[in-house]
N, C-alpha and C positions, 0 to 999 in steps of 0.2 A: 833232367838232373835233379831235380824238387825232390822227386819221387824215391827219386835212391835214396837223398837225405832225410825223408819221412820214415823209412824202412829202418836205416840207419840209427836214426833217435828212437823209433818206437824199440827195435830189436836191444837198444842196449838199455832203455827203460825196464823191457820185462827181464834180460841179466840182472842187470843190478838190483831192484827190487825185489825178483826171487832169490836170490844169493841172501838179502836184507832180511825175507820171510823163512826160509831153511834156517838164518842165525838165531832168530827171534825165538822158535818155535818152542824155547821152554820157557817163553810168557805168551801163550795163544790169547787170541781173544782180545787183547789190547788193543786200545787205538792205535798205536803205531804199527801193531803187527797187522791189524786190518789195511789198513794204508798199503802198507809194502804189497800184502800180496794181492788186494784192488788194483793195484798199478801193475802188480806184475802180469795179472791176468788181463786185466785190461788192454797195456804193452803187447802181450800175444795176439790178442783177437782183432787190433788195430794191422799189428804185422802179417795178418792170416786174409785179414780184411782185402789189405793193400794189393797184398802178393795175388789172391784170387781175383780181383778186379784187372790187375795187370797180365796177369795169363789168360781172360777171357776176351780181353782186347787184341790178341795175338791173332795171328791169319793161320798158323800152326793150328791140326785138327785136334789131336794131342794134347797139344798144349791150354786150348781151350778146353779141352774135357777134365784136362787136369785142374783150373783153374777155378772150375765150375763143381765138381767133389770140393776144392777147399772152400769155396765160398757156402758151402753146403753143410762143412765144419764148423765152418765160422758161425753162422747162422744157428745151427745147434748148440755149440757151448755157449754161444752170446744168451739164448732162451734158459738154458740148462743152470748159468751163472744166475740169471735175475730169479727164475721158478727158487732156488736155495738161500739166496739173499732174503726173497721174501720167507718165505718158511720149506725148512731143510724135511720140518716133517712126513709130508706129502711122501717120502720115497720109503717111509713104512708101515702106512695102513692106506688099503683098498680103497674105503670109503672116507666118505668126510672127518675131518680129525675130531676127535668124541669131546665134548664140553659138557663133564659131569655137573651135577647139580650140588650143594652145600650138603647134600643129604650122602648123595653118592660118594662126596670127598667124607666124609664121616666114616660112611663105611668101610671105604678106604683102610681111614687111620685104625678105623678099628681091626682091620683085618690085617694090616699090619702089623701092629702092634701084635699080634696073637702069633702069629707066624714069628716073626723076630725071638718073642720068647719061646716056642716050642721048639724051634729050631738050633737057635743058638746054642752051643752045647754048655756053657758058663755066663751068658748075659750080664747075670748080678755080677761076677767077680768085675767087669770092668764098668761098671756104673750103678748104684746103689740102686736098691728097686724105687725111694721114694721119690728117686730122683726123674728115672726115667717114667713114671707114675704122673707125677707134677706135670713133666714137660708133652706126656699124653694127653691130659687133662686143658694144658694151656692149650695147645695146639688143636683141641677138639672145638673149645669154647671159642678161638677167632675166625673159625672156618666161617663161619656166617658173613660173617664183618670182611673179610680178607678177599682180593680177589684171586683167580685161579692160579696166578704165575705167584702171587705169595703165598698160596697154599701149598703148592709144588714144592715151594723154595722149606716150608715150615714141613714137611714129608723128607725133605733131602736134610735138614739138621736133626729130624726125630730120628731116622734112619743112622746117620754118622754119629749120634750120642753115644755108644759105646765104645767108640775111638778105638777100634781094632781094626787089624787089617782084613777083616773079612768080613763085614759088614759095611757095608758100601750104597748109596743110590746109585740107579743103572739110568743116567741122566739120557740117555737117546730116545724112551719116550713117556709123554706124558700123563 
């Protein structure tokens, strides 16, 4: 009887809290929206957990092999949730994730910045040139000084300086 009431409370944990995450989802990333959907997944892999453990205890042949696929589920998204919690990146480059050097982030900006202006077909009309100049300038000079997730972060404000809809950072990799 426990057992059905563990299934019970987990099953309506992951409802409610994904119901909680699907509302949220046009503030991502918040701590409350993290909560909701950590608990809803969580809620799942507890109920996938449960139910696998309980079908493998069965004398049913069946029913154990079924039991034993979901616990095999379970085991997979449980690895698959922590591998993206820890870092999501892994799932887009082959080898170790690259950790440029102050020189490399430089060239970077410089190559950026060249590209942006060639490309753009009006750049200056939506931000003055001495402006976006300056802010090349500032952003070149604290790369030394700055660690790599503020350099990223000072690459995604050089980037979004012209404030148009088509100049954009492509935040998925680093």
């Amino acid at each position: 009887m426990k057992t059905k009431h563990f299934i019970t409370f987990f099953t309506l944990i992951f409802l409610l809290f994904g119901v909680l995450t699907l509302v949220m989802i046009n503030t991502p990333f918040g701590p409350i929206f993290n909560i909701c959907l950590y608990s809803s997944v969580s809620g799942l892999l507890i109920v996938l957990g449960i139910g696998g453990y309980l079908q493998i205890k069965s004398k049913n042949i069946f029913i154990k092999t079924t039991g034993l696929l979901t616990t095999i589920i379970t085991i997979t998204l449980f690895v698959a949730v922590i591998l993206l919690t820890v870092d999501y990146r892994f799932l887009y480059f082959k080898a170790p994730i690259p950790q440029p050097t102050k020189s490399e982030w430089q060239e970077d900006l410089n190559y950026l910045s060249s590209q942006m202006r060639s490309i753009h077909p009006d750049i200056y009309s939506m931000i003055p040139k001495e402006r976006l100049d300056s802010l090349e300038n500032e952003i070149y000079e604290r790369i030394p000084y700055n660690e790599n997730s503020d350099i990223l972060m000072d690459l995604f404000r050089f980037t979004a300086a012209p404030n148009d809809a088509h100049t954009f950072p492509f935040i998925f990799f680093q």
